[in-house]
NULO-531394 format. One record per residue (C-alpha): x, y, z; residue in three letters. Coordinates in pm, whole numbers, padded with zeros to 5 digits, always signed. Each point is the difference from the previous one (the first is absolute). Example, Ala and Ser with C-alpha at 12.3 -4.5 7.8 and 13.67 -1.06 7.14 Angstrom:
% NULO-531394
+01230-00450+00780ALA+00137+00344-00066SER
//
This chain:
% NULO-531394
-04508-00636+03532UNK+00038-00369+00176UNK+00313-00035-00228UNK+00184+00326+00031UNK-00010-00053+00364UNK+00129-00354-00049UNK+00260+00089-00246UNK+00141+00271+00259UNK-00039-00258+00254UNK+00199-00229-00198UNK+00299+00272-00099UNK+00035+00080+00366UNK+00038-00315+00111UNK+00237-00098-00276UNK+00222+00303+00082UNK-00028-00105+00357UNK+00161-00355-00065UNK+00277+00101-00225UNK+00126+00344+00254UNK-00018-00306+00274UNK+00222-00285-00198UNK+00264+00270-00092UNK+00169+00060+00356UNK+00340+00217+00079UNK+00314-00130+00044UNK+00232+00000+00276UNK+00358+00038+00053UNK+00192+00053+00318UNK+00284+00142+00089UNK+00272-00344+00040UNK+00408+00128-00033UNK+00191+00248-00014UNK+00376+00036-00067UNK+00153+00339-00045UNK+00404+00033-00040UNK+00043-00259+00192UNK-00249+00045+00307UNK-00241-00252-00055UNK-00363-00044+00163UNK-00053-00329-00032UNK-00319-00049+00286UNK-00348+00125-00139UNK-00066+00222+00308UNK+00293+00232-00121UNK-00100+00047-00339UNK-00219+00323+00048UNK-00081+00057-00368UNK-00411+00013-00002UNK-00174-00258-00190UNK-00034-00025-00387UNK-00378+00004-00110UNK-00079-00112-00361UNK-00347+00026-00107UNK-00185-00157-00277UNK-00098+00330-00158UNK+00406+00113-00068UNK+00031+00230+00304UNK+00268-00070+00266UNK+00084+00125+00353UNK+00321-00012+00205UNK-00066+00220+00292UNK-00109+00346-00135UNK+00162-00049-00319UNK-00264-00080-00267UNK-00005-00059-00384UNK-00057-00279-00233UNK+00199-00317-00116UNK+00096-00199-00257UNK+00108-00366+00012UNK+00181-00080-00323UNK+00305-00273-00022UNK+00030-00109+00312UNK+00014+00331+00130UNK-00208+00245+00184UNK-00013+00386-00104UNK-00086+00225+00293UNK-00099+00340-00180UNK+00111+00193+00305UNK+00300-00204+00088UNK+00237+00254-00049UNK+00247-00119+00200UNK-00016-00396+00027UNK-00108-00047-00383UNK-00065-00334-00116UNK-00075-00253+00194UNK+00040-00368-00109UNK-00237-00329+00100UNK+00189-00290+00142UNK-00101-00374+00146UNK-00331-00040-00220UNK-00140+00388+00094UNK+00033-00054+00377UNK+00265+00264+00007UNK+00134+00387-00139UNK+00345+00044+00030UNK+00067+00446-00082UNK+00412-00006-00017UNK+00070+00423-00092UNK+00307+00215+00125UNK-00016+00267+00219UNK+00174+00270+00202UNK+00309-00233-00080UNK-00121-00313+00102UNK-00176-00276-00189UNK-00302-00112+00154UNK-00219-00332-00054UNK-00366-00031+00120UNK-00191-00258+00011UNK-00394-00070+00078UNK-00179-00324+00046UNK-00300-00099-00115UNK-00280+00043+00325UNK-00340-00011-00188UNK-00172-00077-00343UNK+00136-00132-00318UNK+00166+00172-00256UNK-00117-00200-00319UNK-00364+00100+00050UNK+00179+00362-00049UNK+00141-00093-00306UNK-00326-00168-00095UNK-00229+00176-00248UNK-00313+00121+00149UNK-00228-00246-00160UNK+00255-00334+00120UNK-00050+00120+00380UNK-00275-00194+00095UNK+00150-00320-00099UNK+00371+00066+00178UNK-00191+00125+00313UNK-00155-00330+00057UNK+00307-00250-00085UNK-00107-00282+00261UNK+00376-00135+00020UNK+00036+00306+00186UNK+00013-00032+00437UNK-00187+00321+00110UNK+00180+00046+00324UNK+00343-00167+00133UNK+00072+00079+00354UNK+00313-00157+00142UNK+00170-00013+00366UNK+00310-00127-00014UNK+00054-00119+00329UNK+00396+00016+00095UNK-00070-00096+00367UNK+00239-00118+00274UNK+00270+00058-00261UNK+00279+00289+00067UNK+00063+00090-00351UNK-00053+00398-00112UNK-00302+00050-00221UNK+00034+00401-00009UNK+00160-00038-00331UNK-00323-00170-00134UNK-00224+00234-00271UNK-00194-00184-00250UNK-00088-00388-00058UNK+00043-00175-00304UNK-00213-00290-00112UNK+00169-00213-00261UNK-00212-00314-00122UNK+00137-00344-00041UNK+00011-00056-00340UNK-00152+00254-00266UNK-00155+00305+00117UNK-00015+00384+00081UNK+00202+00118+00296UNK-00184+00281+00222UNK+00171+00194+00246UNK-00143+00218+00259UNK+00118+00247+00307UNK+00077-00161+00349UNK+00032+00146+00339UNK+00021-00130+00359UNK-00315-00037+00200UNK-00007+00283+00239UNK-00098-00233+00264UNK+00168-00312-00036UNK+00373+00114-00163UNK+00030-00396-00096UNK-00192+00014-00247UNK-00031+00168-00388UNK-00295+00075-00123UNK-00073+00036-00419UNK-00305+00047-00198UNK-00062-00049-00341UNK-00305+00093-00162UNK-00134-00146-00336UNK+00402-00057-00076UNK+00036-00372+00083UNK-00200-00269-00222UNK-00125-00318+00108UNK+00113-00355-00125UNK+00375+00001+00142UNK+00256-00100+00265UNK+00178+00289+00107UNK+00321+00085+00148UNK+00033+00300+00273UNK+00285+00224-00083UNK+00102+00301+00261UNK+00167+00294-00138UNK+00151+00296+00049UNK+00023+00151-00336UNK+00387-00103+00023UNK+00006-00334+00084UNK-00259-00308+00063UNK-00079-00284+00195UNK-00242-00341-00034UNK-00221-00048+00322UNK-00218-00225-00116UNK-00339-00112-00218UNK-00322+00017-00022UNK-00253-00166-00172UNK-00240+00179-00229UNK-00116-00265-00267UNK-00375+00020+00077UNK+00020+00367+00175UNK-00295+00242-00081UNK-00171+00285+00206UNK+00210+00145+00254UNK+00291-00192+00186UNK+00136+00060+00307UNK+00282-00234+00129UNK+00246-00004+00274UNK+00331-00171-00110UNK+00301-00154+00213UNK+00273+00190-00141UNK+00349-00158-00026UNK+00304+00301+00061UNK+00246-00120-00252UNK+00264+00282+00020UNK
//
């Protein structure tokens, strides 16, 4: 009796771990460029979120199906309309280019949370890409633009490019509500650990260097404020 209850015990708790390494992924709505209109700032790209989860389901607002990720490529079952959509810069972004009603449209999301190799991960290599320790768990950056008279509306993502060899990880900006000096971008589990960086701004069109930050012993969760220099 003793070991039934332990082996149960044991299965639970193994089943337990594994649903808990193998997190969805995130995608948000970045640009949009229809026939020529173009929505280049995050707040006017309305599309809903793109939800992939580990078990092959996705969601994009009330649509619902499955997906496939085979080429470079992602295969939305319901995507009727948009069809394929293609990975770009490492994963960190979908790009869906598809005519309609006469006009040829491009959308674009942007990486917001989780990481898309532990997707394409079999099942029993999860545990070991879950807890890569080169990995920075959280990345919160203020880019602070202050007593300069420079625009920053135009600003929707940052880019962080290393110094030298390295992944790039880009994530969603927006102005602090309270303070309209200063950007604000968070990366989580996207950045690793061990690098120089270089701040890009971006717009989805065009990009701008603002400065650096060191990351080379980085671990936990960072959050740095960082003199930005307006180059444009």
């Amino acid at each position: 009796m003793k070991n039934r209850v332990f082996i149960v015990l044991f299965f639970t708790a193994f089943c337990f771990v594994n649903v808990s390494l193998a997190a969805e992924v995130v995608y948000r709505c970045w640009s949009y460029n229809a026939g020529g209109f173009s929505s280049i700032r995050a707040m006017r790209c309305t599309n809903p979120a793109l939800t992939l989860f580990p078990s092959g389901q996705y969601q994009l607002g009330s649509e619902k199906g499955t997906y496939k990720i085979k080429n470079g490529k992602l295969i939305l079952s319901e995507s009727k309309i948009r069809g394929e959509g293609k990975f770009l810069e490492n994963d960190n972004q979908i790009q869906f280019e598809y005519d309609y009603k006469g006009a040829h449209h491009t959308l674009t999301y942007l990486l917001q949370r989780g990481s898309l190799s532990e997707l394409k991960e079999p099942s029993s290599n999860r545990e070991v890409a879950s807890i890569t320790p080169s990995y920075i768990t959280k990345v919160e950056l203020i880019l602070d633009f202050s007593g300069q008279t420079k625009s920053l509306g135009w600003i929707n993502a940052v880019k962080l490019v290393p110094q030298g060899e390295g992944d790039s990880a880009e994530s969603i900006a927006y102005q602090d509500n309270e303070d309209r000096s200063k950007i604000i971008s968070v990366f989580h589990e996207k950045v690793k650990s061990g690098a120089i960086y270089t701040i890009y701004v971006s717009s989805g069109f065009d990009t701008k260097a603002i400065g650096t930050i060191d990351l080379r012993d980085a671990k936990g969760t960072i959050k740095k404020v960082i003199p930005a220099r307006a180059s444009w």
